[in-house]
C-alpha positions, 0 to 999 in steps of 0.5 A: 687591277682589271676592272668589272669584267677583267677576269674573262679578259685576263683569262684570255690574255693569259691563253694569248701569252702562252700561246705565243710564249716571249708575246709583249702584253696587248693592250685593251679596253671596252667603253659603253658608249651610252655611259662611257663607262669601262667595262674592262681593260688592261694596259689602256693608258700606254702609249701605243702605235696606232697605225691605220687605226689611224684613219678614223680620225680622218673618217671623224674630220671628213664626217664633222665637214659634212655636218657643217656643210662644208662639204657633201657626199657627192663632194670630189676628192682629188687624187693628187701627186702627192697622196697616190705616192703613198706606200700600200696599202692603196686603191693605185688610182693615177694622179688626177683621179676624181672620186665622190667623198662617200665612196672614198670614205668606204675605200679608206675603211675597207682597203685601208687604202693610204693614198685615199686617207692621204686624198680625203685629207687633202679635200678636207683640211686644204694642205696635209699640214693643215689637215694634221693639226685638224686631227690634234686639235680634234683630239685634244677636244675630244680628250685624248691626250695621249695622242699625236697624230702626224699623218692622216693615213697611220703610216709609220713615223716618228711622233705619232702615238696613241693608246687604248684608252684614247682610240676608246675615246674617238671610237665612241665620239664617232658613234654618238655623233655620227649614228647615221654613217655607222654601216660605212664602218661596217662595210663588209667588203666594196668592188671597183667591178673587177675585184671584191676586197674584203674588211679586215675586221674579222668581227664583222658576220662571225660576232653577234652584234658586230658592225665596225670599225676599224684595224691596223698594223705596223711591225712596232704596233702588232695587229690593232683592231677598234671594233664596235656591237650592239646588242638590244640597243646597247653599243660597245666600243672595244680596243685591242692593240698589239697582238701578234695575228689577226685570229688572237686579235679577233679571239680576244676582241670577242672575250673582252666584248662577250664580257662587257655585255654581261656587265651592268654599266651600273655596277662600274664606276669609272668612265673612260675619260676619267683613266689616267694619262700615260707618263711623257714617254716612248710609245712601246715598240713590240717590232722586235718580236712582231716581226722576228722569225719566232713572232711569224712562226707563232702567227702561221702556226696559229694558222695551222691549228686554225684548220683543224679546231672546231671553233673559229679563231678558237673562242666560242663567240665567234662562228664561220662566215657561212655567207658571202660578204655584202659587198658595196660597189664603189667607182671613179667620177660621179662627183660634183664640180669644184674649181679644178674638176668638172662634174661628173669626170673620172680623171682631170686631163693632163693633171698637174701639167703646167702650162708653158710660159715664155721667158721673161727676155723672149723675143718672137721669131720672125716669120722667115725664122720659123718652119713653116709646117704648122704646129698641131697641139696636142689634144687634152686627152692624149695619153701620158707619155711612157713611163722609164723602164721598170715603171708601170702605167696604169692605161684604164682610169678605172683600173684598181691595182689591187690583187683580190685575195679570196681567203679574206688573209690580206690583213695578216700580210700587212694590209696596213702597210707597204713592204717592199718585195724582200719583206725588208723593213725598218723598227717601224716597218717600212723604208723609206731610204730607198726609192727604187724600192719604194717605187717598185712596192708601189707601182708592181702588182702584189704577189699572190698569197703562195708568193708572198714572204711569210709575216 
């Protein structure tokens, strides 16, 4: 049985199913912050994808490092081998690129960028391996014990799940412990000076009060959104997962929220960590329907009627974003040194180029064995060698591979996930049993939006 404020959600959930007919039910929650109270929810205790939602328990880990000064803002994250290989979405940077921890934070939390969630955990756990038991061992601290995490960035594989209830339970530890880092979540869009890319949080200038958090997606998670607002001093922290588009996601986050601010903690009871524990079973899979023919038929004629209805996403708490959005610039380089980084570099030179040792039975030549014209080494900032046929090289160090879409739509194209060009994907959403593929996904420029197969 919903709880206070469960009859404008069920009302709202009840307008969603009939609009996308055979929908499996979303999932949602809203926590005061200030009480941790639930103010409503339904299905909050089922095991969920979390997808790039995902990327606020590396935001939470990388913030609680800076509070125990193990590291700073200006600190360096390291693009490795390992993290720039990640699938989309991604900043593209090329290994050895060098980026202040700030600026990396906003990336993350505004591209949703997978090879920056991979590179902060990384600088901040020391080994991904390492990093991964960080994000369980913060999460069975801070009670949620419905979820496993297997990597930093929420990027499909088998073990990890979450719910509602316990992405409730981290959105509202980020914003008790961290009050001074809550506009990083909230950043409206960043430029690396040649493209503007936008939040997918939709909340974000068209909610009163809206000023975070997160979003994600997966074809067995559908559209999830963490989103947070505050109005006169009082925060709320709402969930969605599993909706079927970002205009029913948004709509429904902004029902849920309205209805939490006209609840009265006082008149609620129960608090968020007090919810039960969901049954040992599988996440649910909604990819069958999220990503069939009729779920992206319900999603782009949603998109359709979007066009012709007076209120934006169809909820009257919701306006047009009549302003551009305030855009943070964000760079390479800039960061303080560390054992493998000079201060200040945009990209280590010749990163992870080994250099030669001899064999263990090398004998010298002896001069008359040797040519004599001189050998000059080459100089530590030559350029890499070409890449095989069919692969891109990135010449510009600051260079982003990124395609800029001005309708702000990156997230109902899967922002939060890499598909390869034929739109083919896996149960979870991607695949990963050719190379090619996923080489070609990340080192090709994106299709425009009119290119692009429909989601």
């Amino acid at each position: 049985m919903p709880l206070a404020g469960g009859a404008a959600l069920a009302q709202a959930a009840k307008a969603d199913a009939a609009a996308t007919d055979t929908a499996p039910p979303m999932a949602s929650i809203v926590v005061d912050v200030a009480t941790g109270k639930v103010l409503s929810q339904q299905h909050a205790t089922e095991r969920r994808y979390p997808a790039s939602t995902t990327k606020l328990m590396t935001a939470y880990l990388a913030l609680r490092a800076l509070r125990e000064s193990r590291l700073s803002l200006d600190s360096p994250v390291i693009v490795t081998r390992r993290s720039a290989a990640e699938a989309p979405s991604k900043m593209g940077f090329k290994p050895g690129s060098v980026i202040r921890l700030d600026f990396a934070l906003r990336m993350m939390l505004v591209k949703s960028a997978n090879d920056i969630a991979y590179a902060i955990g990384e600088t901040v756990g020391g080994s991904m391996e390492e990093f991964v038991a960080m994000m369980n061992d913060a999460a069975a601290q801070l009670g949620m014990q419905d979820t496993r995490f297997i990597n930093a960035n929420g990027l499909p594989g088998e073990g990890q799940h979450s719910s509602a209830k316990d992405l409730a339970i981290l959105g509202v530890a980020i914003r008790r412990e961290f009050p001074a880092f809550a506009d990083y979540f909230g950043t409206e869009a960043i430029s690396n000076g040649t493209a503007i890319l936008k939040n997918g949080n939709k909340l974000l200038g068209r909610f009163d009060g809206a000023d975070g958090m997160k979003t994600g997606y997966i074809c067995a998670s559908g559209f999830n959104l963490v989103s947070s607002a505050t109005r006169n001093g009082r925060t709320l922290v709402a969930v969605v997962i599993g909706a079927n588009g970002t205009i029913p996601r948004e709509r429904l986050s902004a029902e849920i929220l309205e209805a939490g601010f006209a609840t009265d903690p006082a008149s609620v009871d129960i608090r968020v960590d007090e919810l039960p524990v969901a049954s040992d079973t599988e996440p649910l899979d909604v990819s069958d329907y999220i990503c069939s023919a009729e779920g992206r038929t319900a999603r782009a004629n949603e998109r359709v009627e979007e066009r012709d209805r007076e209120e934006t996403f169809g909820s009257p708490y919701l306006r047009d974003l009549d302003r551009s959005p305030v855009v943070f610039r964000v760079s390479l380089g800039g960061a303080a040194g560390n054992a493998i980084a000079e201060p200040g570099i945009s990209i280590i030179s010749a990163y992870g180029i080994p250099l030669p040792t001899p064999r263990p039975d090398y004998t010298p030549a002896t001069p008359t064995e040797v040519d004599a014209t001189p050998q000059v080494p080459a100089p530590a900032d030559a350029p890499l060698p070409a890449a095989p046929s069919g692969e891109a090289v990135e010449t510009d160090e600051n260079e982003v591979v990124v395609e800029a879409t001005g309708s702000g739509d990156v997230d109902e194209r899967a922002t939060d996930l890499g598909i390869d060009r034929d739109g083919k994907t896996s149960r979870l959403a991607i695949r990963r049993d050719d190379a090619a593929d996923l080489r070609k996904a990340t080192t090709e420029p994106m299709p425009s939006a009119a290119e692009r197969p429909a989601n």
